[in-house]
C-alpha positions as CSV (number, residue, x, y, z in Angstrom):
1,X,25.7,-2.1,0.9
2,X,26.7,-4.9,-1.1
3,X,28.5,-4.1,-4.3
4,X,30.4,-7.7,-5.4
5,X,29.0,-11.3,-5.6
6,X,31.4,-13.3,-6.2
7,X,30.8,-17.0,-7.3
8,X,33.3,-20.5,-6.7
9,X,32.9,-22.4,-10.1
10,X,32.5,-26.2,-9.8
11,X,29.4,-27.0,-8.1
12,X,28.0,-23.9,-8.1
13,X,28.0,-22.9,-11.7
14,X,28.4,-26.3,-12.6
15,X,26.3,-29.5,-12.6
16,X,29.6,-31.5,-11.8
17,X,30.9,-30.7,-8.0
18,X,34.3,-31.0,-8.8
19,X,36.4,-30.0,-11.7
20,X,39.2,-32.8,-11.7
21,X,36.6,-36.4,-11.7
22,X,35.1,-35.1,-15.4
23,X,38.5,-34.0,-16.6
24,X,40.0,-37.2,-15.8
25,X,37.0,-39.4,-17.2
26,X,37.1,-37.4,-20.1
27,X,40.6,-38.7,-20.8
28,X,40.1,-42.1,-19.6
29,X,37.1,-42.4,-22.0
30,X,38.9,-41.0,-25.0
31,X,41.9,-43.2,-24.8
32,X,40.5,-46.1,-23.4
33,X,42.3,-46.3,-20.4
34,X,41.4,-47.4,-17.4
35,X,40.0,-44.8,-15.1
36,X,41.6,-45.7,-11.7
37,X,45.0,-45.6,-13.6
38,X,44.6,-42.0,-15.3
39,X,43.0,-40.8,-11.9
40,X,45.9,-42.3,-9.8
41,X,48.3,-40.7,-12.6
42,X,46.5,-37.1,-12.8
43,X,45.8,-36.9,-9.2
44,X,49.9,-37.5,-8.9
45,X,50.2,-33.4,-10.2
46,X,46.4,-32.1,-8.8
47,X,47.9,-30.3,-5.8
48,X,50.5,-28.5,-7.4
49,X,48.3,-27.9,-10.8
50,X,45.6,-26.2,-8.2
51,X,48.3,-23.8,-6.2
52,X,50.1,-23.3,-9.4
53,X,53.4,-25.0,-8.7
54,X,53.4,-26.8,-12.0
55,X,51.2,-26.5,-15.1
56,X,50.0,-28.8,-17.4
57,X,52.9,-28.6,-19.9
58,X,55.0,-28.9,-17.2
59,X,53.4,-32.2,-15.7
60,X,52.7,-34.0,-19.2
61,X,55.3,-35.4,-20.1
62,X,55.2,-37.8,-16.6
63,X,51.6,-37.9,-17.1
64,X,52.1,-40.2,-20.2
65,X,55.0,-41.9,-18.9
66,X,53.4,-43.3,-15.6
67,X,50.6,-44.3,-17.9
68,X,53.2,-46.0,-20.4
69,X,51.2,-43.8,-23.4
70,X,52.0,-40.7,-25.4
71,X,49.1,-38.9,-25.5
72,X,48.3,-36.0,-27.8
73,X,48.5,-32.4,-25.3
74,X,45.5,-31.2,-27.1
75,X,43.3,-33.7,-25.4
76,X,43.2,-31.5,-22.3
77,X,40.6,-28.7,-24.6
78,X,38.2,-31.7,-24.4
79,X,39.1,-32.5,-20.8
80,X,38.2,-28.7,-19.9
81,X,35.3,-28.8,-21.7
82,X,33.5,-31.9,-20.2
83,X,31.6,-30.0,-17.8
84,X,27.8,-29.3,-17.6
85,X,26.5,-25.6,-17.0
86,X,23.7,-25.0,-15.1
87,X,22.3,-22.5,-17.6
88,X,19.3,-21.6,-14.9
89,X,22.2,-20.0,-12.4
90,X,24.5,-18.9,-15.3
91,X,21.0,-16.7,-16.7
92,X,20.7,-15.7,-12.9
93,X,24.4,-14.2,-13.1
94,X,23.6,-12.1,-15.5
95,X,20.6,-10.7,-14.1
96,X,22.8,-9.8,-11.0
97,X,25.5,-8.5,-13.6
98,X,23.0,-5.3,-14.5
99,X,23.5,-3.8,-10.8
100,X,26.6,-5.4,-9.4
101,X,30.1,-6.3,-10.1
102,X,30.1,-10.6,-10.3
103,X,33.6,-12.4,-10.1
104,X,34.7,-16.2,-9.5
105,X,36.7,-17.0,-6.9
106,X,38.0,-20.8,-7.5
107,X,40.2,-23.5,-6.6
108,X,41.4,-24.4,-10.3
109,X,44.1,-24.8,-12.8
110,X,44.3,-21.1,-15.2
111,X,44.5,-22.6,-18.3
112,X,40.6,-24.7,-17.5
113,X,39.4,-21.7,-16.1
114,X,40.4,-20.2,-18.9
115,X,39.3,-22.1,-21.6
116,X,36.0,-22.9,-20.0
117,X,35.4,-18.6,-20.0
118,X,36.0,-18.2,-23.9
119,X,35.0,-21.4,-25.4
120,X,31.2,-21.3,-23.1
121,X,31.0,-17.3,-23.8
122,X,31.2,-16.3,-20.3
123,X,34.6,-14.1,-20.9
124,X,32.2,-11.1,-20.3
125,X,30.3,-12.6,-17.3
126,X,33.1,-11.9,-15.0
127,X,34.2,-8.4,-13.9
128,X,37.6,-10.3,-11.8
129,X,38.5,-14.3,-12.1
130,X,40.8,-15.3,-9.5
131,X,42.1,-18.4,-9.4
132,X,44.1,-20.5,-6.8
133,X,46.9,-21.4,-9.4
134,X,47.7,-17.6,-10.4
135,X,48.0,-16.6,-7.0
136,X,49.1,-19.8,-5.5
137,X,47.0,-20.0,-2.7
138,X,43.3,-21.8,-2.2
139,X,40.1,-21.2,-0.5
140,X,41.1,-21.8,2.9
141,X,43.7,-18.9,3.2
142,X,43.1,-15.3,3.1
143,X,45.4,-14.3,-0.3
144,X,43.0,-15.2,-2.5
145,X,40.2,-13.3,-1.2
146,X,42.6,-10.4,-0.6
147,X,43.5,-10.7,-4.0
148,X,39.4,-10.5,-5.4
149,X,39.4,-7.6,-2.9
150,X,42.4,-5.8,-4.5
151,X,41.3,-6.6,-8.2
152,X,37.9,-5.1,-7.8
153,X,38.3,-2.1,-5.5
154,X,35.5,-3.6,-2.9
155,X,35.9,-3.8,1.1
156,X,35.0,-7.2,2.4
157,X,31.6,-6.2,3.9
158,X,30.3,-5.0,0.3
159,X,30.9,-8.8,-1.2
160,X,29.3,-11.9,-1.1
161,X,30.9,-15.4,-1.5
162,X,29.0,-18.6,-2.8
163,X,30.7,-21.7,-2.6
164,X,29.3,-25.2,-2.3
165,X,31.8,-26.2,0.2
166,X,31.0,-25.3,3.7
167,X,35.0,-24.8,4.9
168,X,35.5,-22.7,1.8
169,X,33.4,-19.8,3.5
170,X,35.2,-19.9,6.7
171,X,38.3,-17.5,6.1
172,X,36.2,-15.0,3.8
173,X,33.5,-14.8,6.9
174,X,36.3,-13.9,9.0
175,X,37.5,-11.3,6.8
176,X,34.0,-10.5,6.6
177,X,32.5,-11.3,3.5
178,X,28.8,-12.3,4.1
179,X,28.7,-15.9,2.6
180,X,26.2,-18.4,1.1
181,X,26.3,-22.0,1.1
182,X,24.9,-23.3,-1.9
183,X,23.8,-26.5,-1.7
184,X,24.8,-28.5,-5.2
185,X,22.5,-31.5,-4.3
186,X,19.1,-29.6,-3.8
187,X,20.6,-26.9,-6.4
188,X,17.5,-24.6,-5.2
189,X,18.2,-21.6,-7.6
190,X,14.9,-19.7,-5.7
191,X,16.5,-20.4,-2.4
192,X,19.3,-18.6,-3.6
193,X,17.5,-15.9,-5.3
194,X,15.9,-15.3,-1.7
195,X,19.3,-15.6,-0.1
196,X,20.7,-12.8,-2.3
197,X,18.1,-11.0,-2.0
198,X,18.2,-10.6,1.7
199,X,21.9,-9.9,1.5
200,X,22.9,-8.1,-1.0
201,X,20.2,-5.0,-0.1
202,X,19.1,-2.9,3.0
203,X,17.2,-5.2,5.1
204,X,18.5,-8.9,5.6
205,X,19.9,-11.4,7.5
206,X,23.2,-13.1,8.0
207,X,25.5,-10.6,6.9
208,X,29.0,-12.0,8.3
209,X,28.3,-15.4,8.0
210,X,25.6,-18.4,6.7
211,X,21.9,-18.9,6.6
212,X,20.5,-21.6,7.4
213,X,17.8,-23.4,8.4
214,X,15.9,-22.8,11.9
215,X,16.6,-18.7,11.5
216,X,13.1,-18.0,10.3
217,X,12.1,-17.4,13.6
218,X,15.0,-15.3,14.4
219,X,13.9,-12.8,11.2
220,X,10.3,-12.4,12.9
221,X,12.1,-10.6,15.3
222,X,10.8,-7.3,16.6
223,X,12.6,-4.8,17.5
224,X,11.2,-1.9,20.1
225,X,11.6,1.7,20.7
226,X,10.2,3.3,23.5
227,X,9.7,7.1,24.0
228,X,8.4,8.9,27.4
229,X,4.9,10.5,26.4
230,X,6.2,14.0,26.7
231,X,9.7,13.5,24.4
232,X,9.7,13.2,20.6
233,X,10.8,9.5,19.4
234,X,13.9,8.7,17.7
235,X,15.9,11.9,18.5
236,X,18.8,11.5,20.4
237,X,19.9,14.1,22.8
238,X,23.9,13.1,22.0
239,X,23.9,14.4,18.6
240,X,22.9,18.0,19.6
241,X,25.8,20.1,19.9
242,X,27.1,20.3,23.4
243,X,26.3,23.3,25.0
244,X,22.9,22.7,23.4
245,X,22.3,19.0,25.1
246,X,23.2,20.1,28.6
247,X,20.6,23.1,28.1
248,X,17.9,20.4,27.1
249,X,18.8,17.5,29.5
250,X,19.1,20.1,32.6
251,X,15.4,21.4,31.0
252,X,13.8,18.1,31.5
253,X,15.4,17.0,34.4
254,X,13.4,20.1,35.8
255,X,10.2,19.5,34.0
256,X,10.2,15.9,35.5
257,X,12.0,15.4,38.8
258,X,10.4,12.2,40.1
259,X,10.4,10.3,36.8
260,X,13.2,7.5,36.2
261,X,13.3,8.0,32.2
262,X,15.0,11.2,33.0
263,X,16.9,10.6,36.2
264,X,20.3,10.6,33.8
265,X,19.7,14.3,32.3
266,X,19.5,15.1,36.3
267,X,23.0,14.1,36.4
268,X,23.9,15.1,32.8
269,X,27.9,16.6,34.1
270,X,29.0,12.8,34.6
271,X,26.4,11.0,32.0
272,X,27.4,13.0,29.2
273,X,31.1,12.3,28.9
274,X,30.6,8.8,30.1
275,X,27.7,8.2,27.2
276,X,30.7,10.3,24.4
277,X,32.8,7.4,25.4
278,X,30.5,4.8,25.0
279,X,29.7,5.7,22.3
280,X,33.1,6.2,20.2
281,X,33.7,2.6,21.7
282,X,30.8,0.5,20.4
283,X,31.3,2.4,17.1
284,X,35.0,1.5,16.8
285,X,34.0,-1.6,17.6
286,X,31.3,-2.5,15.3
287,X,33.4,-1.0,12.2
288,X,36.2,-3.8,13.6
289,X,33.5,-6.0,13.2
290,X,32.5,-4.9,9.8
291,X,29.9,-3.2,10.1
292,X,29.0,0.4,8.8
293,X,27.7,2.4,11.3
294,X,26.3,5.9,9.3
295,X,26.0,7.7,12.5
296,X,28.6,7.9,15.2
297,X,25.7,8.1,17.8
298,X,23.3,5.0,17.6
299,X,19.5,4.9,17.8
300,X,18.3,2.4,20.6
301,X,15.7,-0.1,20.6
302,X,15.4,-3.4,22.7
303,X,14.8,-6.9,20.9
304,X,11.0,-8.2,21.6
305,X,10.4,-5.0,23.9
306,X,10.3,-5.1,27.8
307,X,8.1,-4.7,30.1
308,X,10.5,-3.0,32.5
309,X,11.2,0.2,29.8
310,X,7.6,0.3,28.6
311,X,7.1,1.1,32.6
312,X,10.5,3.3,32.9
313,X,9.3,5.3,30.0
314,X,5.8,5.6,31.6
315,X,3.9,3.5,29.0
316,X,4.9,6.2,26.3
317,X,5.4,5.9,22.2
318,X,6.5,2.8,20.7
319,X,8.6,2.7,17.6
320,X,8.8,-1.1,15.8
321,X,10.8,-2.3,13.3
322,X,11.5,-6.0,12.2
323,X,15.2,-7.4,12.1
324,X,14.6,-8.7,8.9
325,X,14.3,-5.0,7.2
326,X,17.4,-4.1,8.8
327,X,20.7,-4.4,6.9
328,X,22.7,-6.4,9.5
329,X,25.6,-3.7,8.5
330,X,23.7,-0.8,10.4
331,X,22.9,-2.7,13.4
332,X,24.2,-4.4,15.9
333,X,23.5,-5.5,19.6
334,X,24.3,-6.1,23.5
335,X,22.8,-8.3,26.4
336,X,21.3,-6.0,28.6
337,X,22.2,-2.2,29.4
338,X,25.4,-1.3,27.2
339,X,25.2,2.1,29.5
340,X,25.8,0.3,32.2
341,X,27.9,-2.5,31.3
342,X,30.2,0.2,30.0
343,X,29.9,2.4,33.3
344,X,31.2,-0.7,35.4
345,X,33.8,-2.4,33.1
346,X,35.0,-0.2,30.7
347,X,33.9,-2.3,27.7
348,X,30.5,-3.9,26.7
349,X,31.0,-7.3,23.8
350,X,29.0,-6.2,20.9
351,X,27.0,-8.9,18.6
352,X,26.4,-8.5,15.4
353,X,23.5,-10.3,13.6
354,X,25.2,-13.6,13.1
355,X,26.0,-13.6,16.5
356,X,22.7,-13.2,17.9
357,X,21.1,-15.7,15.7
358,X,23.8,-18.3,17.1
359,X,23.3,-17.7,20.4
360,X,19.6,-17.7,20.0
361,X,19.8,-21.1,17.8
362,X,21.9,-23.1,21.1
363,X,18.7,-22.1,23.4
364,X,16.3,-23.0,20.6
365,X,14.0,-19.8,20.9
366,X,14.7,-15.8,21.9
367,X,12.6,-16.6,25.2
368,X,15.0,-19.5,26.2
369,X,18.4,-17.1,25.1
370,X,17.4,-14.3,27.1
371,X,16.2,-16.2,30.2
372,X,19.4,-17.9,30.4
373,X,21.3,-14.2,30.0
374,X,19.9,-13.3,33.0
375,X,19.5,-9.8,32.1
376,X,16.2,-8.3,31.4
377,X,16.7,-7.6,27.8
378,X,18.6,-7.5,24.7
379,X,19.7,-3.8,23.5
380,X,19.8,-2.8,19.9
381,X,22.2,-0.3,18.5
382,X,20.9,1.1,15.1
383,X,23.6,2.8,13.5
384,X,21.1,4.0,10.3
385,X,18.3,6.5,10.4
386,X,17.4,5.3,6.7
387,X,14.6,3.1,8.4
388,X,12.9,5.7,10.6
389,X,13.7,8.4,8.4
390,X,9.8,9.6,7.8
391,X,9.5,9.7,11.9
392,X,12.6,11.3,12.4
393,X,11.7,14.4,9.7
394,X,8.1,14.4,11.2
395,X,9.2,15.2,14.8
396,X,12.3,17.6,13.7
């Protein structure tokens, strides 16, 4: 469950993309110099302003003398100030403030960030402020984030990053932060509003990594339970204590000797340890890739259903969800049989949401992606019994 947003600064909460072109035209307008010479002057010190290796008092002194001028310090609170808000996302912010903790995350110098924050009144908007200069590393390492991570107490998978710069969401993705691109041409404050929306709760999309256009399909997708007509859906034999799932599998291995959907229950002294192991694995594995499975023993579906396990299970209940009202934290996915898979190698490669829409978007369609799997189906692990719940209690 998401618990953090946390915003970059220029060109997300501001008009200007940047924060060094409206600093430097602010001084180049006020003293009547020529632009190119204050930028080729300022931009002398921007690298090691940014990471924090000099400051401004520090740097001033050479400022002025490259630009054969003395001028007055205090022009910088005007400098700092020459920025635009975009009072539609900053409103947005707070909105988000009432249920979750917001920070900024941002390539900048302290003392703008800082002045910006009390002179506009957003001292209070921010729960943590990190900035490149106080920890002297920027966007496209891991310290800073680490550092956000440390300051407000949250695991990556419970934040979101928004940055209007696509490389900037790399390394938190990684980490896994789900991230947002916002686009500071289009500035489309509803698209972000549904973005959030479908990230930040239980049931979205794109939860290690960006969403973008042509996965609309992808959140159509359906995903399928099947149940043999004499079994209750959704209750899986593996989380009955032991003694008790051996009595129950050997009961309706008995009850149905000639039908395949129980075939494994016939041989339940080899399946069950095999399936224990299986298990631990792809739940180890999908905490490793940040997810957070809430039972160790997943619920299995299949994505678009299949016309082979409707006919295993003998045509029996269906159970349907859609992707798109799953959190992509509680789910997560394998190209064909993960039983078997793991029987025969040992290990089965796991995908998480991000990674089926990818694969899906380089085919074009689902039909197309699976085709060229060659397997007959792509299996769903759902590690959350939040969104079957009312079936679940029903049957138990």
């Amino acid at each position: 469950m998401i618990k953090g947003i946390f915003f970059d600064f220029d060109g997300v909460i501001t008009l200007e993309k940047q924060g060094t072109p409206p600093t430097i035209a602010y001084i180049a307008e006020t003293t009547g110099l020529p632009a190119e010479a204050v930028e080729k002057a300022y931009r002398r010190h921007n690298r090691a302003l940014l990471m924090g290796q000099v400051t401004h008092p520090e740097m001033w002194q050479q400022f002025c003398e490259e630009l054969e001028i003395e001028i007055d310090y205090d022009i910088l609170k005007g400098a700092f100030l020459n920025i635009t808000l975009d009072q539609a996302v900053v409103g947005y912010i707070r909105e988000l403030k009432e249920k979750y903790l917001i920070g900024m995350i941002t390539d900048n110098k302290v003392d703008r960030i800082e002045t910006i924050l009390k002179e506009k009144g957003l001292e209070e908007l921010f729960d943590v402020v990190v900035i490149s200069a106080q920890v002297h590393s920027g966007k496209t390492e891991e310290k800073i984030f680490e550092e956000a991570l440390k300051r407000s107490g949250l695991k990556p998978q419970e934040c979101v990053f928004i940055d209007n710069t696509a490389q900037n969401l790399e390394v938190p993705r990684q980490m896994g932060f789900r991230t947002v691109y916002f686009d500071d041409e289009k500035r489309d404050l509803a698209e972000l509003r549904e973005i959030l929306k479908e990230k930040k709760g239980c049931g979205g999309v794109g939860m290690f990594g960006d969403i973008k256009g042509g996965e609309s399909t992808c959140q159509e997708l359906t995903l399928v339970n099947y149940c043999h007509p004499d079994c209750m859906p959704l209750l899986n034999i593996m989380r009955l204590p032991e003694e008790e799932a051996y009595a129950k599998a050997y009961e309706m291995a008995r009850q149905h000797p000639e039908t395949t959907a129980f075939y494994r229950f016939a041989d339940f002294a080899n399946y069950y340890p095999m399936r224990m192991k299986q298990d631990a694995f792809l739940y180890q594995r999908f905490k490793e890739l940040g997810g957070m499975p809430e039972e160790e023993h997943p619920l299995s579906f299949v994505v678009q259903g299949s016309d082979y396990l409707k006919d295993w299970f003998a045509n029996g209940i269906e159970t349907r969800l859609l992707l798109k009202d799953v959190d992509p934290c509680h789910i997560s996915f394998t190209i064909g049989d993960s039983g078997y898979d793991f029987q025969q190698k040992g290990s089965v490669e796991l995908l998480t949401v991000d990674d089926l829409y990818q694969r899906i978007a380089e085919h074009g369609d689902f039909e197309t992606f699976l085709k060229a799997t060659g397997r007959g189906y792509v299996e769903v692990q759902l590690w959350s019994d939040e969104y079957v719940r009312e079936i679940i209690n029903k049957n138990a």
